[in-house]
DRENFI-111955 format. One record per atom (N, C-alpha, C, CB): x, y, z; residue in one letter. Coordinates in steps of 0.05 Angstrom, whole numbers, plus 5000, padded with zeros to 4 digits. Glycine has a CB too. Example, Ala and Ser with C-alpha at 12.3 -4.5 7.8 and 13.67 -1.06 7.14 Angstrom:
BEGIN
526448865156A
524649105156A
526449345156A
522649115181A
525749555142S
527349795143S
525850015157S
528249885114S
***
This chain:
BEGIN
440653145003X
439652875003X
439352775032X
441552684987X
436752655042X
437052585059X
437452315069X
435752675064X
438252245099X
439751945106X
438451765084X
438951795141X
436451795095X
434951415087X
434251385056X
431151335105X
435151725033X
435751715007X
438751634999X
435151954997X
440751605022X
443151525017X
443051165003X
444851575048X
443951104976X
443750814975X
446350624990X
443450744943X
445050394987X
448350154999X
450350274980X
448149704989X
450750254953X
452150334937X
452750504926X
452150274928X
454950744919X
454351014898X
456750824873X
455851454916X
455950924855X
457650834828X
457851134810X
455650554807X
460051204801X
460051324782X
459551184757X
462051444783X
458851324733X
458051224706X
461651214688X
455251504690X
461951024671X
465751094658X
464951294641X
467950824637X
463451464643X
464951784630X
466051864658X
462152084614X
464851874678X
465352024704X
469251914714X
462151884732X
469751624708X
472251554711X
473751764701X
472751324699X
476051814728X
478152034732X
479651984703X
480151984762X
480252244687X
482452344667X
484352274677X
482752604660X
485852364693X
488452424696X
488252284738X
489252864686X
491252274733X
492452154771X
492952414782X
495951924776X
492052484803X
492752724826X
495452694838X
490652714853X
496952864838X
499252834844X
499653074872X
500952874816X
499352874895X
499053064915X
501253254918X
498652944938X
504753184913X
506553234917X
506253594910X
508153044903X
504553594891X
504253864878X
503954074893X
502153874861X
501254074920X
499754254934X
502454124962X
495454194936X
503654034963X
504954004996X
507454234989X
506353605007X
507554415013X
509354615018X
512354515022X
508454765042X
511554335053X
514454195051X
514553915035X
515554135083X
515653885018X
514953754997X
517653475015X
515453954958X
516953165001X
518752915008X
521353005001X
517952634992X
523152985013X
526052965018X
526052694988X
527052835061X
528352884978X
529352694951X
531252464954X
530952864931X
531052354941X
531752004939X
535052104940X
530351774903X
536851924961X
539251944949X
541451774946X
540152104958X
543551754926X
545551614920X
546551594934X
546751644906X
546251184955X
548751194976X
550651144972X
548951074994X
552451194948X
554451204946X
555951524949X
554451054924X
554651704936X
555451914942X
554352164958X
555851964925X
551251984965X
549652224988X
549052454969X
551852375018X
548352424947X
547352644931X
544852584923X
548852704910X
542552844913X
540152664903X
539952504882X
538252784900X
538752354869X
538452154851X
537852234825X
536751984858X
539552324807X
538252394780X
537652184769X
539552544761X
535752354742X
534052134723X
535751944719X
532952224695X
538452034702X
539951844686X
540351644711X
542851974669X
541351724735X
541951464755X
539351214766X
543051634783X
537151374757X
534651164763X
534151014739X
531651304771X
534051204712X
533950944693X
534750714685X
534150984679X
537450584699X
537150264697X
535050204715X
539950094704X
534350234728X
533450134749X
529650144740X
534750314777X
528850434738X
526550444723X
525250524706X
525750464730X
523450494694X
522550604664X
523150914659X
519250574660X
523250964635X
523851174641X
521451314647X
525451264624X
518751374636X
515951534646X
516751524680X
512251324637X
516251264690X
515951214714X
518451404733X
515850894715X
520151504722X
522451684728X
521651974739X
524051704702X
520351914711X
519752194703X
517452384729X
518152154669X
515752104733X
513452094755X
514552154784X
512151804756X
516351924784X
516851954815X
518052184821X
518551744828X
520752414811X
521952594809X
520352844809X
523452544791X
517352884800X
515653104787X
514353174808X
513753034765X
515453334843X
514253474856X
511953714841X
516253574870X
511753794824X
510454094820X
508153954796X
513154404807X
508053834782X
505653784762X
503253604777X
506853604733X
500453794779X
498453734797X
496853434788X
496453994798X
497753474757X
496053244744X
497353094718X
493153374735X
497852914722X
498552674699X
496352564688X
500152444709X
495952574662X
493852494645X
494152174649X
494252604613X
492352044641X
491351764643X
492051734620X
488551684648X
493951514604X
493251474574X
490551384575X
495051264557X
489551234546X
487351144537X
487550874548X
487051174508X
490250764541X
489750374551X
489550394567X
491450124549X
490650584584X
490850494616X
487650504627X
493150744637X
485950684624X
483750824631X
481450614615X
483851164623X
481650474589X
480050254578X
480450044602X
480950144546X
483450014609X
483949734623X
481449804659X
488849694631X
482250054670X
480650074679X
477849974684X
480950194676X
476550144661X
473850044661X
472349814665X
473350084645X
474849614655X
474149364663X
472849224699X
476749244654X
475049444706X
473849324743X
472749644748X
477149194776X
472949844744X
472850124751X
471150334739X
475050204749X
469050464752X
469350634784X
468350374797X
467050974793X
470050394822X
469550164844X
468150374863X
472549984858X
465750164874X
464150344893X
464250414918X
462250284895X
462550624932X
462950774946X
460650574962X
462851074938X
461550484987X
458750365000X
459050475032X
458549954997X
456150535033X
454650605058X
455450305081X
450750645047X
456150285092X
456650055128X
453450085136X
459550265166X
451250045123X
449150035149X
448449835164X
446750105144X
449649565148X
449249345179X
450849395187X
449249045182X
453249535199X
455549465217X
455449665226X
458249385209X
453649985222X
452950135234X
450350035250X
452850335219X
448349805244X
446449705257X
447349645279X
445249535247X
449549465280X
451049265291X
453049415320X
453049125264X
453249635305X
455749825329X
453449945344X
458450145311X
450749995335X
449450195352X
450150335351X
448950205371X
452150515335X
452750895330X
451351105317X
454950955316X
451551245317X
450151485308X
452051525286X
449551755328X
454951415281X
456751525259X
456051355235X
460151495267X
456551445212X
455451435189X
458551325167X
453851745183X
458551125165X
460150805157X
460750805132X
458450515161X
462750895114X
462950865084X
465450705081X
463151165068X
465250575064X
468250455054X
468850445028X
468750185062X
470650455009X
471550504975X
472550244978X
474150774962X
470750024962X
471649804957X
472949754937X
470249664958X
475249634941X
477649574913X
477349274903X
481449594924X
476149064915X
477048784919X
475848684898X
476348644945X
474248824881X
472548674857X
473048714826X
469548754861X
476048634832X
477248494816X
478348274808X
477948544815X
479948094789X
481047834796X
482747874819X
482547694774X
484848034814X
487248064845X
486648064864X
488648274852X
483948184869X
481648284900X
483648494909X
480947994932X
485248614896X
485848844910X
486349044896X
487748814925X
487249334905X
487649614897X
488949574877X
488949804915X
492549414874X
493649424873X
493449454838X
494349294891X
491449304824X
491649394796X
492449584784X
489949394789X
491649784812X
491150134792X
493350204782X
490350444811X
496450064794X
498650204788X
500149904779X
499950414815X
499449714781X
500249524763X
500049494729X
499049334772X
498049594727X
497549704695X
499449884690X
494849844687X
499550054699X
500750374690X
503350234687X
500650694715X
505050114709X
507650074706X
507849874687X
509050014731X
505849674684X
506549504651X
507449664633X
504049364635X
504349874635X
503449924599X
506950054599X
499650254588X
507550204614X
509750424612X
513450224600X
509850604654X
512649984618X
514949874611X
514549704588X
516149734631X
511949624569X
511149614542X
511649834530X
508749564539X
511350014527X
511950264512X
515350314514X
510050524526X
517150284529X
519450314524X
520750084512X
520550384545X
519249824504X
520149574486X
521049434503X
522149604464X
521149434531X
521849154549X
521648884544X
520449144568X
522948714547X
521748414550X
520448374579X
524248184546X
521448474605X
519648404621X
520448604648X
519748074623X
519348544669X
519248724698X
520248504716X
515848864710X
521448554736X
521348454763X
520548584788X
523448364767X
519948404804X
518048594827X
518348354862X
513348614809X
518448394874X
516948364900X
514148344911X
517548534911X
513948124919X
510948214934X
511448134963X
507748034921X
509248214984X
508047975006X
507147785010X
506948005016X
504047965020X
501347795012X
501047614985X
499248005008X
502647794970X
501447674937X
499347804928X
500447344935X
498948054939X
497048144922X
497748294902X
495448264934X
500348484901X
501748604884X
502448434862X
503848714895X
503648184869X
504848064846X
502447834824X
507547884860X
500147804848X
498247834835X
496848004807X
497347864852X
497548254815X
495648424803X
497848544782X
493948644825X
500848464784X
502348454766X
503148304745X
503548484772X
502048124752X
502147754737X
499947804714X
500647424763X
497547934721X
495447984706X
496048244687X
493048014725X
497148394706X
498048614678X
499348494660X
500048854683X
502248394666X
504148264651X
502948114629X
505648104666X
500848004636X
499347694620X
498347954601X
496247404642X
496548094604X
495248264583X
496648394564X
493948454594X
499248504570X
500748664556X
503348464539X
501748894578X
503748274543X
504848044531X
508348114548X
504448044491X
509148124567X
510948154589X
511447974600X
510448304606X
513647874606X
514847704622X
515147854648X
517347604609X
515447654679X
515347694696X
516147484720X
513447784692X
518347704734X
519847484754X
518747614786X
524147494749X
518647514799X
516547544826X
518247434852X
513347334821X
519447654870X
519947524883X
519047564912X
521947514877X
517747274931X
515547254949X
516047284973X
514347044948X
515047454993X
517047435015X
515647135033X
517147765036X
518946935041X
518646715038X
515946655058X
521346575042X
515046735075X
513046695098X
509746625084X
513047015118X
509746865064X
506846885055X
507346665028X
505747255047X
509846665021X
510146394997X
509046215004X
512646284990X
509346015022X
508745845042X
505745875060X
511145885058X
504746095067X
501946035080X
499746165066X
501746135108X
501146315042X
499146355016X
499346164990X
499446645005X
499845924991X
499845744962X
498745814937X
498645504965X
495945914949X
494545904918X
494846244913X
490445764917X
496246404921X
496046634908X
497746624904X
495246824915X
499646454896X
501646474884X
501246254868X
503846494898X
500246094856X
499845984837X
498046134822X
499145754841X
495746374836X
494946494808X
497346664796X
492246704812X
498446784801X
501746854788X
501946654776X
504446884808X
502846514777X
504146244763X
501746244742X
504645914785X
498946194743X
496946214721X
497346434702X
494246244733X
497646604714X
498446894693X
500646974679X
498247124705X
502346704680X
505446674671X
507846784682X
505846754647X
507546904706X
510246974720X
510346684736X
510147294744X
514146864738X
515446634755X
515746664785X
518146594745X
515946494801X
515346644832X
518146484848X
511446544850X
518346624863X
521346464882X
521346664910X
525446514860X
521546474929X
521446484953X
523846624969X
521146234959X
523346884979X
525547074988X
525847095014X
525347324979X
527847035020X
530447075011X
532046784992X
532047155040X
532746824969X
532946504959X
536546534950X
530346404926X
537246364948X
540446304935X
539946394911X
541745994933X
538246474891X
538446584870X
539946804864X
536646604864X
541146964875X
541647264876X
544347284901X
538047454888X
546347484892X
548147514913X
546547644935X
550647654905X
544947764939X
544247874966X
542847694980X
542848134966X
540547494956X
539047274978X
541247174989X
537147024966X
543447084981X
545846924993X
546047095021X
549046934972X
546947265016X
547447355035X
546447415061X
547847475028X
543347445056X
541847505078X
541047165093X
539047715065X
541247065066X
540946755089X
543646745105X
540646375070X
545246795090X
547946695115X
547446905140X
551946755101X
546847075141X
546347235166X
544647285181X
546647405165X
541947175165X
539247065179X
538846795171X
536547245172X
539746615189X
539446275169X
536346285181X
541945885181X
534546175164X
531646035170X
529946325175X
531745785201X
530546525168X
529846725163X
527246775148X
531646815155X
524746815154X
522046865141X
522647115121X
519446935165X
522647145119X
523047425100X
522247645106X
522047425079X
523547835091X
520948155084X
520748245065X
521048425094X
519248445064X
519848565038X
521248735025X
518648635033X
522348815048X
525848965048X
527748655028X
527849015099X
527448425038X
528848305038X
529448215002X
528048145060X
525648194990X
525348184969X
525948324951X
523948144967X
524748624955X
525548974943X
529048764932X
525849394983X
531448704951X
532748704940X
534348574924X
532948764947X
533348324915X
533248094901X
532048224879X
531747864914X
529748264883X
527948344856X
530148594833X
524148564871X
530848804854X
532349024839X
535048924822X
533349234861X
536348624842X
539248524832X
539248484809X
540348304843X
535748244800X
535448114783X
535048304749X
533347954795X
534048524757X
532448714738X
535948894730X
529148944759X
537048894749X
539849074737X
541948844720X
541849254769X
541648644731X
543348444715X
542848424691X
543248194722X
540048364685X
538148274664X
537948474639X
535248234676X
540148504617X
538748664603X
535448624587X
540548704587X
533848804586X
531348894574X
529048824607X
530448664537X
530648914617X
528548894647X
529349054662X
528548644666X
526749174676X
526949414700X
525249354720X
526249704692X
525749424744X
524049414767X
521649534764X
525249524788X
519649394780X
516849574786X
516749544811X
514049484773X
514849664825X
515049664853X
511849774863X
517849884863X
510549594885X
507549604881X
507449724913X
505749264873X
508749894928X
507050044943X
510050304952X
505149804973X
510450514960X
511950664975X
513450924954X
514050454990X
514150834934X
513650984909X
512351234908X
512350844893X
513351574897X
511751794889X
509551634870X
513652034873X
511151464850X
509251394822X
506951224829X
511051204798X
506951024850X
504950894864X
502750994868X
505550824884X
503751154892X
501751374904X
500551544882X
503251594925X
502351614865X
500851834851X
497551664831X
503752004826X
499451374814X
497151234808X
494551094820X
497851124799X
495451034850X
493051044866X
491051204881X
493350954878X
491751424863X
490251714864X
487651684852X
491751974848X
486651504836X
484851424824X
482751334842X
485751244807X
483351194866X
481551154890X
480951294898X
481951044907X
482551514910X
481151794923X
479352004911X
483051964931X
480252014885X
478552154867X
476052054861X
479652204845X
475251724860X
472251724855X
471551774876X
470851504846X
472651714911X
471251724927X
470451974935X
472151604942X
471952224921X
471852494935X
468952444921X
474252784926X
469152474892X
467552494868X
464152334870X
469452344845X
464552104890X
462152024889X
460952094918X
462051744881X
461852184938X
461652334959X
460352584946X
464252354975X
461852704931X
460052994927X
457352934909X
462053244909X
457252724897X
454752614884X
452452684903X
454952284879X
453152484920X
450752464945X
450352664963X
451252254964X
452352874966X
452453074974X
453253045003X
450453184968X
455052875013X
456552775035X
459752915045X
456752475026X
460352975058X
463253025061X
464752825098X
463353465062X
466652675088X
467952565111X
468952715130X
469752415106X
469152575151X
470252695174X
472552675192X
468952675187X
472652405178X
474952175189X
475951995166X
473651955214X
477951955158X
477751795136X
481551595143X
477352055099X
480351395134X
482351105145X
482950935131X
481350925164X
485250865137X
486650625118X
489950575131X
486850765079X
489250335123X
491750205131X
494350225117X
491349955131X
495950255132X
499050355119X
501150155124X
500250645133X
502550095103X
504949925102X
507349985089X
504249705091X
506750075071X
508550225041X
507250535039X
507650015003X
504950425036X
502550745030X
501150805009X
503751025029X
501650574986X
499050584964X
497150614973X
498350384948X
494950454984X
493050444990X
492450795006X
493050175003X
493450825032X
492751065046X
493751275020X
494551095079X
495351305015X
496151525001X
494351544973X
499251504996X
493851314962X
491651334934X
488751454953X
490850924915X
488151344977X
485951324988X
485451775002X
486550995015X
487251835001X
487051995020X
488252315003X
488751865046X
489652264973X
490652484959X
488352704954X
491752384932X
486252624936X
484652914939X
484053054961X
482352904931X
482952884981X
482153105009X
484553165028X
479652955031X
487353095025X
489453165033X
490053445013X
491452925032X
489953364989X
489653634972X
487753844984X
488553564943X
485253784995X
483653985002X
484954175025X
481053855010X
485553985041X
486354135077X
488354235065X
487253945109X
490854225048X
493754335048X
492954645036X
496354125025X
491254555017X
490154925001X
488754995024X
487554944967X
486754855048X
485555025070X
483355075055X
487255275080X
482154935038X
479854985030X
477854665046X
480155044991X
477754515065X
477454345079X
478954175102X
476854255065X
477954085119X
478753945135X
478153655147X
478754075146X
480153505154X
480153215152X
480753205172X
481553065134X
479852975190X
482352705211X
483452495188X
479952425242X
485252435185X
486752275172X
488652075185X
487852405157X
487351855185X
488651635200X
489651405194X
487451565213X
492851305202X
495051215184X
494150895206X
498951425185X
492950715194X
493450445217X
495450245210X
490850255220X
497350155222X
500150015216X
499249755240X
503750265225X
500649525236X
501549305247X
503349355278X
503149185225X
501849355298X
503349295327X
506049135319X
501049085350X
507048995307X
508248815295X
511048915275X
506048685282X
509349135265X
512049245247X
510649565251X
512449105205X
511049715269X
510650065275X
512250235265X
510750165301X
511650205241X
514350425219X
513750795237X
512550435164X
510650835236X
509551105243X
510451195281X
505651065236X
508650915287X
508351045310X
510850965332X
505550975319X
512650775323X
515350755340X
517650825321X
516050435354X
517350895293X
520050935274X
521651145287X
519451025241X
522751255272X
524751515265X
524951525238X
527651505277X
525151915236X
524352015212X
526852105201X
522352215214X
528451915191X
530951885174X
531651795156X
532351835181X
533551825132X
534551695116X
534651355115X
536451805116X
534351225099X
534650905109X
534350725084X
532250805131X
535450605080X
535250415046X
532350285050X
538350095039X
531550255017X
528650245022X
527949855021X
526850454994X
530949735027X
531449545013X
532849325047X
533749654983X
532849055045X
535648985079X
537648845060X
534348685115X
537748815033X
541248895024X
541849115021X
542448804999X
541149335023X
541949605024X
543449674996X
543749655050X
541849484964X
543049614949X
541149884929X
544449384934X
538749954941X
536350104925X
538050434940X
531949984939X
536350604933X
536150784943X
536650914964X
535050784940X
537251124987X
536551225000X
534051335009X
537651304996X
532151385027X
528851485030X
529551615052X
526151255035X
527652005055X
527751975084X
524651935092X
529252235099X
524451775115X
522651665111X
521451485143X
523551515085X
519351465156X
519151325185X
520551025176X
515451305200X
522450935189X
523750725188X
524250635215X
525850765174X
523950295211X
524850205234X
527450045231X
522750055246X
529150205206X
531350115202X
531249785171X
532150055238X
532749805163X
532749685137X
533149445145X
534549775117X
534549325166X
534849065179X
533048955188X
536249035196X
530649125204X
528949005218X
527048735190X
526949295236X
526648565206X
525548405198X
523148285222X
527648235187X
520748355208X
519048345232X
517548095229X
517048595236X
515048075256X
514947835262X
513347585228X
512847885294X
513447335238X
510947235214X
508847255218X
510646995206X
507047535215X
504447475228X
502947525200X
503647695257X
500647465196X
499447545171X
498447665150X
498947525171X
498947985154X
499348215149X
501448255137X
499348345167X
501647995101X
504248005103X
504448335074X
505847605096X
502348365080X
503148745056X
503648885065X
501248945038X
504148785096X
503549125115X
507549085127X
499649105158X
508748755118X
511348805142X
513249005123X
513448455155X
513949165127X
515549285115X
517249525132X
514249365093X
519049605138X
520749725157X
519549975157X
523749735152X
519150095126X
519150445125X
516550525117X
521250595103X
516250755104X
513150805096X
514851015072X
510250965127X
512551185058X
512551285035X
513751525052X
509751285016X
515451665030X
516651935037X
515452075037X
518252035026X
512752065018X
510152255015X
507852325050X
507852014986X
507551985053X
505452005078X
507452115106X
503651645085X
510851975108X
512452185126X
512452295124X
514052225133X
513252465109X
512852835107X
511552865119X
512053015085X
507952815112X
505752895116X
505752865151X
503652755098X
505852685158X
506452555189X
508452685215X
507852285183X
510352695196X
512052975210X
511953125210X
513753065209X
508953295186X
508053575189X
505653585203X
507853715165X
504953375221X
502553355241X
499953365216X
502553675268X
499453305197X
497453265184X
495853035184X
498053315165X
497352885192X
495652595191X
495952415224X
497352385162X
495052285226X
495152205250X
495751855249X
492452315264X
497051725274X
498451455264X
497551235290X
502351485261X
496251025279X
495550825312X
496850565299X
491150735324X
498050395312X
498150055317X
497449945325X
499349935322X
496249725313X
493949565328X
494949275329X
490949575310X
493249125347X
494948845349X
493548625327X
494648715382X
495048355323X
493748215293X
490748115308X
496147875275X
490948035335X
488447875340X
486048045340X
488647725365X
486348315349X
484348495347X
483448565317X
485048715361X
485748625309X
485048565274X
483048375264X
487448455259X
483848185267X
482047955262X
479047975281X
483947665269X
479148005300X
476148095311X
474448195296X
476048265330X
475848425282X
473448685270X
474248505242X
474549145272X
475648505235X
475148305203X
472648145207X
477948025195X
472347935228X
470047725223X
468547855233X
469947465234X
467648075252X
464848225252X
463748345231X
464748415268X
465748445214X
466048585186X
464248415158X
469648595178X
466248145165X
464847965150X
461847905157X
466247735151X
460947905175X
458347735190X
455747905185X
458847695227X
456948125185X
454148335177X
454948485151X
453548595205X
457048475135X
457748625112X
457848405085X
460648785118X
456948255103X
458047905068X
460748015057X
454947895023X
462848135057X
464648115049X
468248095073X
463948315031X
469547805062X
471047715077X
473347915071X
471347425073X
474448145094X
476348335080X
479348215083X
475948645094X
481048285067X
484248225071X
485648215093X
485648395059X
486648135110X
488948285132X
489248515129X
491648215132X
490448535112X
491548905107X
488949055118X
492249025065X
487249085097X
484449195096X
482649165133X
482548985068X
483648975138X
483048945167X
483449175185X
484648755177X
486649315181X
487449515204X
485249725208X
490149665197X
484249805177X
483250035174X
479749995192X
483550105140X
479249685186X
476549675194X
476949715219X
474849455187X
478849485243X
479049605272X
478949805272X
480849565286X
480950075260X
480450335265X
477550415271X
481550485244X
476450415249X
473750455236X
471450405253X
473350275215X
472050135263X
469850045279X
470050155309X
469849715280X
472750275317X
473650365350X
472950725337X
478150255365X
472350765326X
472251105318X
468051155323X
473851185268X
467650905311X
465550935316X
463750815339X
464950905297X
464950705348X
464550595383X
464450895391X
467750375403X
467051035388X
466351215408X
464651385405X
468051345415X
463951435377X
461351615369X
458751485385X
460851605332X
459451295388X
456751255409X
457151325437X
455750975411X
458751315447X
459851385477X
459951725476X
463251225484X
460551815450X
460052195452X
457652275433X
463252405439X
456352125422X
453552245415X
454452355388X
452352495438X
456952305381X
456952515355X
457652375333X
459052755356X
455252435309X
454552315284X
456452465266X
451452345275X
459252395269X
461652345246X
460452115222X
464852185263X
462052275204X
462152125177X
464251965172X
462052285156X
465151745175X
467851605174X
467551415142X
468151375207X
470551475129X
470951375103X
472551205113X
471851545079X
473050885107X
476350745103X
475650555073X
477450455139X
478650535074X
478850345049X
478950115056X
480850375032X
476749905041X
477649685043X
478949565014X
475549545054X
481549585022X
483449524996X
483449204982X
486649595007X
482049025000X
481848814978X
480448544998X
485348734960X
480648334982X
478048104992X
481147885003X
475047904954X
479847715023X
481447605033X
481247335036X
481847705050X
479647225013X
479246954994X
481846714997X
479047074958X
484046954993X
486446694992X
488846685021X
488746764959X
486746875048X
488946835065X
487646635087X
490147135077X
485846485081X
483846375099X
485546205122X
481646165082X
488446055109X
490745975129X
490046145166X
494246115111X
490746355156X
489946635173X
487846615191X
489146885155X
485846545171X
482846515190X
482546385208X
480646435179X
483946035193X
483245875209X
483845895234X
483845705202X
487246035235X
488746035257X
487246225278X
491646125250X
485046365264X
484546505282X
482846355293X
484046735278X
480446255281X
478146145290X
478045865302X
476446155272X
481145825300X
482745575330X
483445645359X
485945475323X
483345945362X
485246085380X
488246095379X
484746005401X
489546045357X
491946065355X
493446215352X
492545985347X
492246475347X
492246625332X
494646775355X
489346735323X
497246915356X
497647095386X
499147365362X
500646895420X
500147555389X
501047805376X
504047735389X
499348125385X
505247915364X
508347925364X
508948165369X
509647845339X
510148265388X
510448625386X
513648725398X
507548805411X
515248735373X
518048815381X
517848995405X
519448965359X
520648895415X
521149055442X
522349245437X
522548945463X
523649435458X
525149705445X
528649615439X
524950015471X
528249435449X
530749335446X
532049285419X
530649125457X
529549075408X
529349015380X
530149185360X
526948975374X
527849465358X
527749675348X
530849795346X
525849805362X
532749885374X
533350015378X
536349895363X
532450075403X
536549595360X
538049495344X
538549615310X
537049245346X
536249565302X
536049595273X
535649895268X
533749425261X
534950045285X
535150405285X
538150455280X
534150575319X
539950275298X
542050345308X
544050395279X
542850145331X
542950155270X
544450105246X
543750245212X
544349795245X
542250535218X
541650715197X
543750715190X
540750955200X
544450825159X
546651035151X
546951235158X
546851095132X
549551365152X
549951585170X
549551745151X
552351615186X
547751935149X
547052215127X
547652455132X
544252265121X
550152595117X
550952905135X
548353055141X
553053145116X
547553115146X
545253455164X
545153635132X
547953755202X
543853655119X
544153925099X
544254275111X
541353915078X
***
């Protein structure tokens, strides 16, 4: 097919919608370091996760070796409703860059949530409907997770407690009243509700939050509560594995057109997004039947990748969840309030570290104001206003292909833009005041909250 037969849009048809979730864990050699009990430093069996989570969802996260998990039927009808989400060609912003590189992005945002986040918000309903729950609790940031969990919940007749990290409660109002529209309850974290919010206010008074901070409120509330279990919307095997659904149309409608990437990008916080975004053609390079640049973009602000350490660390800053090993900037850190609030999070997915520590993927931090630059150029020639989050990946995106003009070479660059950024306009304004500045821990900072890992014997 040639260029100028390439359209703005590729769509698959819903027969073409993916069967089953790719489960990269399957094809990786050195496979994620297992979850472990800090109480006894052992790995985490089923029976010890099931208060905590469904049981399927157990079953998921634990299942290194099965390549493919079938889709039920509801889940894959519920789909159809927003899904296959399309594959679009960048040619004004390739007009706009003057490059010879060739601009795709897998848009998620056209949905009610405006973000990815559905794909695995369903699954973890339908799953905690099927075991007879009364309801889930969860964490968000942004609010886009608890967004797009509020809406599951509402569909599947679920109750739902939400807890916000307190920063984006406060400079996102109305996305948290669509929660509140979709019948969850929402509370501002770190809050006196919960012995650990207690706690973390007495030791951070006036403390903005994180999502470490929420993770552990949300988990207190769901183990107290009988007929309730945690869900959890980004860092998760089960996450990743259900946002495998993104990568697979994009492989899928790429080979339509008869296209293959060269570079492919997305922004990392937890790692839904990159890790849904990036499983099939990560699958490709590990069998060595293809090759990728794969590029992890994180927050100057919170550098889980590119300043962490690759150690054990609670996935939680009450330190009552799990063990992860995992890039951490330590479970305490609580990073700056900048607006990127899906991206503050200390650690990243055990899945994309692995991968990171096995030199497969590659990791940049970028600052928020530059962020915001390529967002509103993004917007100005693309009509669509992208998320913060979704931002990192476009700066990447847009500096990958700068340089394709400065070296002459017509790369194919994929990123995700994981969702619409309708309800962070607070954000905008601040930018389009000049108020906008960057926050960027010192090593000092860092070197605090590193300090204070657990101590994990050596196996």
């Amino acid at each position: 097919m040639k260029n100028q037969d390439i359209p703005y849009k590729t769509y698959l048809t819903e027969e073409e919608l993916p069967t089953a979730w790719y489960n990269l864990r399957a094809d990786m050699k050195n496979k994620p370091a297992p979850l472990l009990n800090p109480g006894t430093g052992k790995p985490l069996t089923a029976e010890e996760l099931t208060p905590i989570f469904c049981e399927e969802l157990v079953r998921q996260e634990l299942d290194n070796d099965t390549a493919f998990f079938p889709i039920p039927d509801e889940i894959r009808d519920f789909y159809k409703m927003y899904r296959p989400s399309p594959l679009v060609r960048a040619y004004c912003l390739e007009k706009v860059l003057d490059t010879p590189a060739k601009i795709y992005y897998k848009f998620e945002g056209n949905n009610t949530s405006g973000s990815h986040k559905l794909n695995s918000a369903i699954a973890q309903a339908y799953y905690a409907k099927q075991q007879g729950l009364k309801g889930v609790t969860t964490e968000t940031g942004a609010g886009q997770w608890g967004t797009a969990l509020s809406m599951a919940c509402a569909y599947l007749g679920l109750d739902l407690k939400v807890f916000m990290v307190k920063v984006s409660y406060e400079q996102k109002p109305f996305r948290r009243e669509v929660m509140r529209t979709y019948g969850a309850s929402v509370t501002p974290s770190p809050s006196m509700e919960t012995e650990v919010g207690r706690r973390i206010l007495a030791e951070f008074p006036g403390t903005t939050g994180s999502l470490g901070c929420a993770i552990s409120e949300a988990v207190e509330v769901a183990v107290k509560n009988p007929g309730y279990r945690y869900v959890l919307g980004s860092v998760l095997n089960q996450v990743l594995l259900h946002q495998s659904v993104i990568g697979l149309e994009a492989k899928a409608a790429f080979d339509k057109i008869g296209v293959k990437p060269d570079v492919i990008i997305g922004c990392a916080g937890g790692g839904s997004n990159l890790g849904g975004l990036i499983a099939p053609f990560m699958g490709e390079k590990l069998r060595g039947e293809a090759d990728y640049r794969i590029i992890a973009v994180e927050p100057a602000s919170c550098p889980s990748f590119t300043r962490g350490v690759f150690a054990y660390d609670f996935c939680d800053t009450g330190m009552i969840c799990p063990l992860a090993k995992m890039y951490t900037l330590g479970s305490s850190f609580i990073p700056s309030a900048n607006h990127a609030g899906g991206l503050r999070f200390h650690g990243m997915s055990t899945i994309l570290s692995q991968l990171y520590h096995d030199g497969l993927m590659e990791a940049r931090a970028v600052e928020q104001t530059s962020v915001f630059q390529a967002a509103e150029q993004f917007a100005r020639c693309e009509g669509i206003l992208p998320a913060p989050e979704s931002s990192h990946a476009i700066r990447a995106a847009i500096d990958e292909a700068l340089r394709c003009r400065e070296t002459g070479e017509e790369k194919t660059i994929l990123f995700g833009l994981t969702g619409t950024g309708y309800f962070d306009l607070t954000a905008y304004q601040q930018f389009n005041d000049g108020l906008m500045t960057d926050t960027i821990p010192t090593d000092e900072d860092l070197a605090r909250s590193i300090a204070a890992l657990p101590k994990v014997p050596e196996e």
